[in-house]
C-alpha positions in Angstrom: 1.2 49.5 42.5 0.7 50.8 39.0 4.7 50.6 38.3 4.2 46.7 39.4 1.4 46.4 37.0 3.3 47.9 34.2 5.9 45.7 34.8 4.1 42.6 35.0 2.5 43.1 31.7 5.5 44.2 29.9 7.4 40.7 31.6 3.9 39.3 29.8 4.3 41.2 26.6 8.0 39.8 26.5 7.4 36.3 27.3 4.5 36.3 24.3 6.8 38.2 22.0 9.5 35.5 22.8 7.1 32.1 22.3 6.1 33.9 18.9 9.9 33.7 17.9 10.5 30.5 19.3 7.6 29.3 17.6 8.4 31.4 14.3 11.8 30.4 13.9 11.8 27.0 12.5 8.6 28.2 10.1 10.6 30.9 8.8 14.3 28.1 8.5 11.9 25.8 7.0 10.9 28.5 3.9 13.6 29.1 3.2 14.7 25.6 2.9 12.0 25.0 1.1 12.7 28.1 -1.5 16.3 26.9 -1.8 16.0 23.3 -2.2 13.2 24.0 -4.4 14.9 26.5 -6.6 11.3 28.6 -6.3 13.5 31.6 -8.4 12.8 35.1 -8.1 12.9 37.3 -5.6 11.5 34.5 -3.3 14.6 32.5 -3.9 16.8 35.9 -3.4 14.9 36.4 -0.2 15.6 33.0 1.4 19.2 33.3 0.3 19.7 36.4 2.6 18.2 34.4 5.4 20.6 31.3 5.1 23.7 31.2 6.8 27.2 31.0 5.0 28.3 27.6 4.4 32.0 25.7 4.7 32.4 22.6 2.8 35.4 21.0 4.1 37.5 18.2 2.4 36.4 14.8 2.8 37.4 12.9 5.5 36.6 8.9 6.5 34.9 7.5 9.3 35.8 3.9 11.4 33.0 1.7 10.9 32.6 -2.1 10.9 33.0 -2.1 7.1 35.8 -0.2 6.7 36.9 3.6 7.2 33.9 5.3 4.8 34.2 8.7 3.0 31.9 11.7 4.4 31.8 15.2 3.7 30.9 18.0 6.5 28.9 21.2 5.3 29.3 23.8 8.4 27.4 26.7 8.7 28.7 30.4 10.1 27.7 30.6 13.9 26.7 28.3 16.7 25.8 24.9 15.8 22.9 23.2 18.4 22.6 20.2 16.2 24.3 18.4 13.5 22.9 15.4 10.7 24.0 12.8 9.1 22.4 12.9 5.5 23.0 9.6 3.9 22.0 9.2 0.1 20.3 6.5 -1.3 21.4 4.0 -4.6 23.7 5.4 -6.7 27.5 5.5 -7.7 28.8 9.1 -7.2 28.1 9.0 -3.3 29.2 12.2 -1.6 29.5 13.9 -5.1 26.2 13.0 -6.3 24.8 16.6 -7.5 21.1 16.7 -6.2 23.3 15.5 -2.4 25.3 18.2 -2.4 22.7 20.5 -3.0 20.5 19.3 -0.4 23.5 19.3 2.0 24.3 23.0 1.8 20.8 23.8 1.5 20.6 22.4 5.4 23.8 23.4 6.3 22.1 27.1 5.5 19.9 26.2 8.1 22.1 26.4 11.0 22.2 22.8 11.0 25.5 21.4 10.4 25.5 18.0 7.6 27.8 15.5 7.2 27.2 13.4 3.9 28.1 9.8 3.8 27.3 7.6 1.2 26.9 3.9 1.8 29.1 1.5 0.4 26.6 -0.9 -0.3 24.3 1.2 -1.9 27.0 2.4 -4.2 27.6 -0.9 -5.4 24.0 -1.2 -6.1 23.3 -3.3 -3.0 20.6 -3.0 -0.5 21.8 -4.9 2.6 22.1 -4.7 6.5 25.6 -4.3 6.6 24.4 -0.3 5.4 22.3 -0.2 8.9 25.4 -1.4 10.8 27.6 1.8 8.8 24.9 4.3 9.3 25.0 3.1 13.6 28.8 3.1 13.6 28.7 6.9 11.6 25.9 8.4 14.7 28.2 6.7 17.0 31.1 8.8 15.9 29.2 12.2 15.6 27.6 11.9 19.0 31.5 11.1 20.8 32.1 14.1 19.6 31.3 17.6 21.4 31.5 19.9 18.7 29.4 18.0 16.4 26.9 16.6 19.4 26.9 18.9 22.2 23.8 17.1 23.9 25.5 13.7 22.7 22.5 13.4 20.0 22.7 13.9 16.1 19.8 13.6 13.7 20.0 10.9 11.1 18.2 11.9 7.1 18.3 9.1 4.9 17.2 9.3 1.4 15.3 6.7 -0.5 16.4 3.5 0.8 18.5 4.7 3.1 15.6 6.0 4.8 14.3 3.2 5.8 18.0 1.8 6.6 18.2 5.0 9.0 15.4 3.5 10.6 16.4 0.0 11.3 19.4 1.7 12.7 18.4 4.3 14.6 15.9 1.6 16.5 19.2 -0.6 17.9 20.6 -0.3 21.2 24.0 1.2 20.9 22.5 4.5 19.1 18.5 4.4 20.3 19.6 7.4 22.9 22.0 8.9 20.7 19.6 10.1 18.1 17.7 13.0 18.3 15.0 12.7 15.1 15.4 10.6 11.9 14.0 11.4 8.7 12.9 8.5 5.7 13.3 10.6 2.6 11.4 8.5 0.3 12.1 5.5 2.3 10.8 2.0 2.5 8.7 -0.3 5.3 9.8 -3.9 4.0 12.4 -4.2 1.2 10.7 -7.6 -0.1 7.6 -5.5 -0.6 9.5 -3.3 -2.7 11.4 -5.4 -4.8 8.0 -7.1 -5.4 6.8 -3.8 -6.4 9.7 -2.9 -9.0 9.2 -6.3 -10.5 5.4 -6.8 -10.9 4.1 -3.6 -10.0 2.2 -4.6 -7.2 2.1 -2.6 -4.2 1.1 -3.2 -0.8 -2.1 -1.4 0.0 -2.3 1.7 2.1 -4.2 2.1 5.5 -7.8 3.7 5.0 -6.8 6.2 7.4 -4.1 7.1 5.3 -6.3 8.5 2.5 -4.4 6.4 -0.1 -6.6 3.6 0.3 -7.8 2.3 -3.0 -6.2 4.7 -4.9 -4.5 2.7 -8.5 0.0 3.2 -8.2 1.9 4.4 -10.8 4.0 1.5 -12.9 7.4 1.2 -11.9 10.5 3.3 -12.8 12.6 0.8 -15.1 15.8 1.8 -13.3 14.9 -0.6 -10.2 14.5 -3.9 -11.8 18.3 -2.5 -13.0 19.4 -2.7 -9.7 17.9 -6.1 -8.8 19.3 -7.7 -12.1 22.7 -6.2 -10.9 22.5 -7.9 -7.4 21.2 -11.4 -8.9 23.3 -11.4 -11.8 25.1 -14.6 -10.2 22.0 -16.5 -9.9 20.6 -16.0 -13.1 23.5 -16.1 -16.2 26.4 -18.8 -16.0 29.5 -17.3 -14.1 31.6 -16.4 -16.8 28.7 -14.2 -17.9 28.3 -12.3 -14.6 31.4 -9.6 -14.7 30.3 -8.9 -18.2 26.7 -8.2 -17.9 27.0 -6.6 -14.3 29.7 -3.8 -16.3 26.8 -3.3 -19.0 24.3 -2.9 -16.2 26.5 0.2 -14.8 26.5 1.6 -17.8 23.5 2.1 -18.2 22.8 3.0 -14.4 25.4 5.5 -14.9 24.0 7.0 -18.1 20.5 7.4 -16.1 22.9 9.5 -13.4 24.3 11.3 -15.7 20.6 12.7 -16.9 20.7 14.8 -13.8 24.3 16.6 -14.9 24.9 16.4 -18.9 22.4 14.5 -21.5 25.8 14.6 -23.8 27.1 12.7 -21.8 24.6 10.5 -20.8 23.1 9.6 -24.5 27.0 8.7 -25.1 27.2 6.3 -22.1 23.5 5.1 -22.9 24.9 4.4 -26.6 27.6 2.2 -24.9 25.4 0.3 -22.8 23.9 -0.6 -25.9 27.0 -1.4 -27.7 27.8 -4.3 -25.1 25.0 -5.9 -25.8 26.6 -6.9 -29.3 29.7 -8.6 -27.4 27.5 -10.6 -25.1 26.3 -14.2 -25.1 22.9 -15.4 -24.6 21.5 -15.0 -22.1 23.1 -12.3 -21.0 22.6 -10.3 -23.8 19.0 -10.6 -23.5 19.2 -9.3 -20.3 21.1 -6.1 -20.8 18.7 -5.4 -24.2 16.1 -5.0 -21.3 17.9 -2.8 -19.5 18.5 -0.8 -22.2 14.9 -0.8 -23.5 13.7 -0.3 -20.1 11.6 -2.9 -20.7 10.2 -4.3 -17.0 7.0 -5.6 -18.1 9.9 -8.5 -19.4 12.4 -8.6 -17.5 10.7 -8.0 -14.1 8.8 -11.4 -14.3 12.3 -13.2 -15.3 13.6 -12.0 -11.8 10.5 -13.1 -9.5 12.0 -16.2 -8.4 15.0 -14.6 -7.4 13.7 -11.7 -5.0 13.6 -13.7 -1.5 17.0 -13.9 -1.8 17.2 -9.9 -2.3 15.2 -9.3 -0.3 17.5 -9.0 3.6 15.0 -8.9 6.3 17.3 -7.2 8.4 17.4 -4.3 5.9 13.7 -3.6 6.4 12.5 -1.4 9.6 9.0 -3.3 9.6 11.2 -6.5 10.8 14.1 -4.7 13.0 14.0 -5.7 16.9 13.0 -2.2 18.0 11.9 1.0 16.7 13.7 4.2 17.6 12.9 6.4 20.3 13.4 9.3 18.8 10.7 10.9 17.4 10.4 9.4 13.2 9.7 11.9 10.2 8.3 10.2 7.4 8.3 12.1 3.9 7.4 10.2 1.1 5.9 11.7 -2.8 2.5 11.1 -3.8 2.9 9.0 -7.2 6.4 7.9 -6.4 7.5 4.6 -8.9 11.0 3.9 -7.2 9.5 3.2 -3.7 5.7 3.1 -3.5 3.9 5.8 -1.6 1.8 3.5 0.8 4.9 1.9 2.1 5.4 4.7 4.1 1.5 5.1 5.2 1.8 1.3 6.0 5.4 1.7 8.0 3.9 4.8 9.9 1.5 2.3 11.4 3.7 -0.4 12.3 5.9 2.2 14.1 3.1 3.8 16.2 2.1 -0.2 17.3 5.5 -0.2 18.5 5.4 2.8 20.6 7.3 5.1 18.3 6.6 9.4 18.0 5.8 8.9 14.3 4.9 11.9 12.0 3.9 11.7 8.4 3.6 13.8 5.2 2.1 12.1 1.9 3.6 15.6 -0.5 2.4 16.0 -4.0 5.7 18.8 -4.8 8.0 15.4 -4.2 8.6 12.6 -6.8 10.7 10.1 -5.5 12.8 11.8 -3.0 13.1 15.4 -4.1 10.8 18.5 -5.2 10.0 18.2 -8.8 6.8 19.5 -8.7 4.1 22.9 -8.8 1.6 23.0 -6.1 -1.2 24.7 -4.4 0.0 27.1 -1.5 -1.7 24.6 1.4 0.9 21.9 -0.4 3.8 24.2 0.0 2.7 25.3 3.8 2.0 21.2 4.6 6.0 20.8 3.4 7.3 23.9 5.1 5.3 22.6 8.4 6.9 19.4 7.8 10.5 20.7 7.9 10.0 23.2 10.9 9.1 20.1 12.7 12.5 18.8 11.9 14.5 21.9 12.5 13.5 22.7 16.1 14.6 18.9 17.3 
């Protein structure tokens, strides 16, 4: 009798020791994600290094979708992989070789998980359109045929910026709803018009009461978004011999502000040439470009008002896609962020829960617009750690 008692509390000592792990685990992967992506320094950062696995970054390849083969990038880590993600970057030129990307990448392929980059085609091209949703379905579609990358037949989707709210429009749609396991909005937007409104009046839409943001004054916004709108509309507002001229001076200087996250050289000599074209250009286009250059919104945001319904694709926005996903929907989003405002996530988190959707939010103050850019109290740090363990264990 007592040798059946001893065993049946050492079976119950085993089974609590093993839900401690299981439970654990994704607390302790999420650290030291968060110690690596945030580059905490120190023995901290040396710590989580030892607890990441080894990482292979293999050659890029490109995958079929309705746009066109598309270039990705697969970050593999050592060992047995239960899940792999397609990380998706938001507007900007270098795509897959964007630095802060391929950072992030490894930094989640260290986690067991393995990553494969892809960088929309649209969004490269300073575009924010549907045809990105139909790339980022076509992309899960080809991860999840495959066994090694999808051996339940589900892959999660991460989309950064606004690709996260693309990787929701997509993840919602028929052909993928099964084949996702968890999508995260990095930063992402709830209605693109909203946004665009945003970058070009600073108005934002106002935030649930429940969401604690209610009431609470946003931040101007960043100059480099009215960029991007003038780029899009460029047809509609100079005379067409002006548009391929002033659309090459707008890359410049989008490229410059890139290039601040690599080498200022560089980047104060690209800025000088965006400022240089200028001098070549006729009115009105050179007016334009000065404003770019001067990162002046407060003028040239009200001089592209009239143009923003036709920027604005409803199909790009998840608050006006068919159907949400039925995966379970991570939304991260910075506290102060002047790209994509905060409360468009608080506002999206409630339209998704109307709809039936597993929706779980984080408002961070350590994120600016979709990365970790600032200090914080340690309940901030465990709130983002918490937040990422709930990713890792899908």
């Amino acid at each position: 009798m007592r040798l059946r008692r001893s065993i049946v509390v050492l079976l119950a000592l085993l089974a609590m020791a093993a839900a401690i792990v299981y439970v654990a685990v994704p607390y302790v992967r999420a650290a030291s994600l968060f110690a690596r992506v945030g580059n905490v320094g120190g023995r901290v950062e040396a710590f989580a290094e030892t607890q990441a696995r080894a990482v292979s970054v293999e050659p890029p390849h490109m995958v079929p979708t309705r746009q066109g083969d598309v270039a990705a990038q697969f970050y593999r880590p050592a060992g047995r992989v239960r899940r792999s993600v397609l990380l998706v970057p938001g507007v900007h030129s270098m795509g897959i070789a964007e630095p802060r990307l391929t950072a992030l990448a490894r930094d989640l392929a260290g986690s067991g998980i393995a990553v494969m980059a892809m960088a929309l085609p649209d969004l490269m091209g300073y575009q924010i359109t549907a045809r990105s949703a139909d790339v980022i379905e076509d992309a899960v579609a080809w991860m999840a045929q495959q066994p090694a990358l999808a051996p339940d037949g589900r892959v999660g989707v991460i989309g950064i910026s606004f690709a996260g709210g693309l990787s929701i429009v997509a993840a919602g749609r028929p052909a993928i709803r099964d084949r996702v396991a968890y999508v995260v909005s990095f930063g992402g937007h709830g209605d693109l018009g909203r946004v665009l409104k945003y970058l070009a009046t600073g108005e934002a839409v106002k935030a649930p009461v429940a969401s604690g943001l209610s009431g609470k004054p946003h931040p101007p916004p960043h100059d480099y978004g009215v960029a991007v709108i003038l780029y899009a509309a460029a047809d509609r507002v100079v005379p067409a011999a002006q548009v391929a001229p002033l659309r090459d001076g707008i890359r410049t200087f989008l490229y410059a502000s890139q290039l601040t996250l690599v080498d200022m050289n560089e980047a104060n000599a690209t800025f000088a040439q965006a400022r240089e074209m200028v001098k070549a250009l006729p009115e009105p286009s050179a007016t334009y470009l000065k404003h770019v250059n001067e990162r002046n919104v407060e003028a040239l945001g009200p001089m592209l008002v009239p143009h923003l319904g036709l920027e604005a694709d409803p199909a790009a926005s998840p608050e006006r896609a068919p159907s949400a996903p039925a995966a379970p929907v991570f939304l991260l989003h910075g506290d102060g962020d002047t790209v994509i405002p905060t409360a468009e996530t608080a506002v999206l988190a409630d339209y998704l829960r109307s709809r039936g959707a597993d929706v779980r939010v984080l408002i961070s103050q350590i994120i600016t617009h979709a990365e970790l850019d600032r200090a914080a109290a340690a309940t901030e740090v465990w709130r983002l750690i918490a937040f990422w363990a709930g990713v890792l264990k899908r």
